[in-house]
N, C-alpha and C positions, 0 to 999 in steps of 0.2 A: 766573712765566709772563708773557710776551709779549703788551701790551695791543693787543686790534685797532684798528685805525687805516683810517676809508675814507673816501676823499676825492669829495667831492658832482661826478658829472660833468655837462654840459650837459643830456644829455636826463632826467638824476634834479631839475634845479633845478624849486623848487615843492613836490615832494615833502614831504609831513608828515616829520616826522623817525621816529615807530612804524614807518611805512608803509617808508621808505626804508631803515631798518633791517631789518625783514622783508623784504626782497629780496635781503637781503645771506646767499649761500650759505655762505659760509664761517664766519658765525656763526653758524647753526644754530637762532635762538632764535623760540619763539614771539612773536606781537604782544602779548597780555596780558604776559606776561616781560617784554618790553620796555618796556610802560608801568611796568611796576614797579620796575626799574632807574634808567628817566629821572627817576620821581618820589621816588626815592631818591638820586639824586644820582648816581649810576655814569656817566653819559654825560653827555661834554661837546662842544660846538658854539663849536670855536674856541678851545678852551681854559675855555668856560665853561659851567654848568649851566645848562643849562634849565631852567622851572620845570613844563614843559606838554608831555605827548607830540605836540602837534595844531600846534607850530613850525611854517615853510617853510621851506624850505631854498635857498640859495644857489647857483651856479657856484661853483665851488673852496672852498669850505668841507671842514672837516677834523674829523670827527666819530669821535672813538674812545669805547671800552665797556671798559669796567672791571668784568668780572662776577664777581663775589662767589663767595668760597669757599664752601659748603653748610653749614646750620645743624647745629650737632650734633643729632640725628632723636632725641628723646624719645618714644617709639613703642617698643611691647612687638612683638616677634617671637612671630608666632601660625602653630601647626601645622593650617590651616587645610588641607584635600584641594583640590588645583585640576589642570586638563588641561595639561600642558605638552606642546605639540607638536612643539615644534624648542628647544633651546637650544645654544650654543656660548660660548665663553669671552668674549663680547661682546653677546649679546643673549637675549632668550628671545621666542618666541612663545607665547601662553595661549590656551584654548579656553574665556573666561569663561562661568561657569553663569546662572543669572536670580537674582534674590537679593543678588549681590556686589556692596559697591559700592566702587569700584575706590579712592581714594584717601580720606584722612581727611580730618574736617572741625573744626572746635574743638569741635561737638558728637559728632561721630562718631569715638573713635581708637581704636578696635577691633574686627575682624573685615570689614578692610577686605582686598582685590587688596595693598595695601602692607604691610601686617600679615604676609601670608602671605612674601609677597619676600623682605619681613628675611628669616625665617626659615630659607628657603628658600634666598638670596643670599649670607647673611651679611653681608660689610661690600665686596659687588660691584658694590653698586645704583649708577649714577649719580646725583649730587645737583644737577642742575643746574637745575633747576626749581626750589628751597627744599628748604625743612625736611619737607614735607608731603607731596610727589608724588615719591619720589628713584624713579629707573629710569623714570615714566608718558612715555613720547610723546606719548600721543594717550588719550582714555577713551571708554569703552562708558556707557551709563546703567545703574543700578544695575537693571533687569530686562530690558536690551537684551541677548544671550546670542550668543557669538561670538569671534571671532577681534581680538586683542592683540597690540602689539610693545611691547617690554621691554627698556630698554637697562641693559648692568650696566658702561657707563664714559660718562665725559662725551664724550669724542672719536662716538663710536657715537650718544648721546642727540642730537650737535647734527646730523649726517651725516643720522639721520633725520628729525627735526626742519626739517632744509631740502627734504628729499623732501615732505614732508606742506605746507609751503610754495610750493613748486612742483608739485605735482598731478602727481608721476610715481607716487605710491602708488597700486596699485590697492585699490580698495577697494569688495566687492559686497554687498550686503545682500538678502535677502528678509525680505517682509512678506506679512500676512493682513491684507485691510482689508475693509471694509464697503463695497459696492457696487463703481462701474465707474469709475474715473479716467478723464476723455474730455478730449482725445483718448486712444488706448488706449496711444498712447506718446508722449511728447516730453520737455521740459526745463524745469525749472521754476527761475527765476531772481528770488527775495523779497527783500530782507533780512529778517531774523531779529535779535531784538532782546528786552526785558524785558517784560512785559505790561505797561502800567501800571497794570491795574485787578487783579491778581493776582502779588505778582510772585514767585510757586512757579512761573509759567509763562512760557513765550516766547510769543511769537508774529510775524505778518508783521506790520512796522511800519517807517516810512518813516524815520526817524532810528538803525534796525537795521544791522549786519553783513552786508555782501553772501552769498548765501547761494544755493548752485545744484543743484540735484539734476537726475539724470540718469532716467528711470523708464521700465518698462514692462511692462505685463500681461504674464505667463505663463501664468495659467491663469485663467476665469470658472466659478465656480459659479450657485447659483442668487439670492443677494444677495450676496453677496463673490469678490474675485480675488484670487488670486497674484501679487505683482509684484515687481521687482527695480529696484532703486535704487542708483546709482552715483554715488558721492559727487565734487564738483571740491571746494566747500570742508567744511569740518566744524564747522558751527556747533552750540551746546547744541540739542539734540533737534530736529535738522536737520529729518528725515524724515518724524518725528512730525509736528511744527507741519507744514509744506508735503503734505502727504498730509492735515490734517484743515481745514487753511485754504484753502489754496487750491485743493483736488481734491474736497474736503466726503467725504471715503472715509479716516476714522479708522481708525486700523490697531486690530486685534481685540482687547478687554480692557484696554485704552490710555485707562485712568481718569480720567489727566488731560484729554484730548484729547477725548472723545468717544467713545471706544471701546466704552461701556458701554451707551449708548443710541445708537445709529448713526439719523442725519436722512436721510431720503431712500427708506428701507426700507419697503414695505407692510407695515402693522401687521394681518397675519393670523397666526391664533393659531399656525398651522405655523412659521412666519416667527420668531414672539415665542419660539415653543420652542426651536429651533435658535440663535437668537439665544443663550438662556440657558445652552442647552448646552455653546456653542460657550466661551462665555465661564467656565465651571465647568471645562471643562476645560485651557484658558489659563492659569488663574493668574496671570497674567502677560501685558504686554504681546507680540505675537507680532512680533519684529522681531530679527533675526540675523544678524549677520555672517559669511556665510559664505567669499566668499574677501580674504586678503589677500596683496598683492604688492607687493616691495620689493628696491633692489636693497641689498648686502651692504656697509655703508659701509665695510669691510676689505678683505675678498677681491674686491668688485665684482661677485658673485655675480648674480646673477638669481634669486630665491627667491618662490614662490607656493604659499601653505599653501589647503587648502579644508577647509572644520567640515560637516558634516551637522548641518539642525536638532538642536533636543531632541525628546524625545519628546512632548511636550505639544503642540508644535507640530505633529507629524505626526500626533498624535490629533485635533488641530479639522482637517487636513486629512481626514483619514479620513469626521469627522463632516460636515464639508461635501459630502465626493464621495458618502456614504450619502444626502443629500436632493435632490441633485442629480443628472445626468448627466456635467457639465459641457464646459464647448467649450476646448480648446486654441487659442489664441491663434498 
């Protein structure tokens, strides 16, 4: 195979070398990928490795990638039940449940999204991510429930991969949060980065990953709303973090976040009940990808799948519109 080869032009000089590589459509790779790559020696600047993805970059400089053939996947094939909405001889889309979590980890290598693929894929998956994630594009969190793209070749993995790059994926979510995000709609632009006083968690943080969300109320109950959130980048618990940091309206059951005691809510014992209720019958954080859209990196297709919540969610709906009236937006 054909090493890529692209040459730094005047308005890329300065450019970090991660950063100018992730803009590069034709290779497909994510920016974490690519830090890993550089710091394994695959990319070279000039004929030589770098030691640091955080480089600058030059006029006419000549940066080619050398990406590694896929680890052999020591990973058991599990007949795990999952929603398969669309597949074709190049991708799958999933309709992941709350529960799953989507790829292994060195602690985790069983009854994962990947577990079930083998299975499922047989020897189809793409491996261009490593040993661990072969086929993942893109992940859901492991109680986030919704809609998945699944590539089963590398040509397909990278074709998407530069979509999710460039912000032509569409990608919708609804959520149940606590209180009223004000204004009732705009655009919320943080970085998103590691806690440092917890790091099970993200948060907004000034040394973080540019990080944008798109939002806005659908519907008001009597302490929480409906809202719909559209993704430009896809950082670890995007939504989550910037819905309970920055809006202070923690999406419902969202344990880590605040979801469990919601700030801001009058603590009357009606309040505290439906609180409790709401959260009994969640199980789970309330956050779902409902549509995704993509174009066909084969046929060029135009393809837009939509998931209906689960049912847990439409039950804290139910429970909300029972104590409430509420106001459509």
């Amino acid at each position: 195979m054909s090493i890529p080869e692209f040459r730094v032009e005047e308005d890329d000089s300065g450019l970090r070398l991660d950063s100018f590589l992730a803009l590069q459509d034709d290779l497909g790779l994510s920016r974490s990928y690519i830090s890993t790559l550089i710091r394994n020696g695959h990319v070279r600047v000039d004929g030589k490795a770098p030691v640091k993805p955080s480089i600058h970059l030059h006029n006419d400089q000549i940066v080619t990638v050398n990406v590694p053939d896929p680890e052999p996947i020591d990973l058991m094939p599990e007949n795990i039940p999952i929603d398969i909405v669309y597949e074709d001889a190049h991708l799958i889309v999933v309709d992941k449940h709350a529960g799953l979590v989507v790829h292994p980890t060195p602690s985790t290598r069983s009854g994962t999204l990947v577990n079930t693929l083998l299975y499922h894929c047989r020897d189809t998956l793409s491996g261009i991510s490593g040993d661990l994630r072969p086929g993942i594009v893109h992940r859901l969190d492991k109680d986030t429930t919704g809609l998945m793209m699944v590539a089963k070749d590398d040509e397909t993995h990278r074709h998407l991969s530069a979509q999710l790059a460039s912000r032509t994926v569409k990608r919708r979510y609804v959520a149940l949060c606590w209180g009223f995000p004000s204004p009732s709609h705009g655009r919320i632009d943080a970085p998103i980065g590691r806690d440092p006083y917890n790091r099970q968690k993200m948060t907004v943080i000034e040394s973080g990953r540019r990080a944008a969300t798109n939002y806005k109320i659908i519907k008001k109950y009597s302490i929480a709303s409906l809202i719909e959130c559209r993704l430009e980048t896809g950082r670890t618990h995007q939504i989550r973090v910037h819905m309970s940091v920055m809006k202070k309206c923690p999406i419902i059951s969202d344990i880590k976040y605040g979801g469990m005691a919601p700030r801001g809510v009058p603590s009357t014992r009606v309040n505290r009940e439906l609180i409790a209720d709401a959260i009994r019958l969640a199980g789970h954080h309330m956050l779902h990808a409902e549509t995704l859209g993509f174009i066909h990196p084969i046929t060029n297709e135009e393809l837009e799948f939509n998931s209906a919540p689960p049912i847990e969610f439409r039950l804290v709906q139910k429970k909300l519109d029972s104590a409430s009236a509420g106001n459509d937006c």
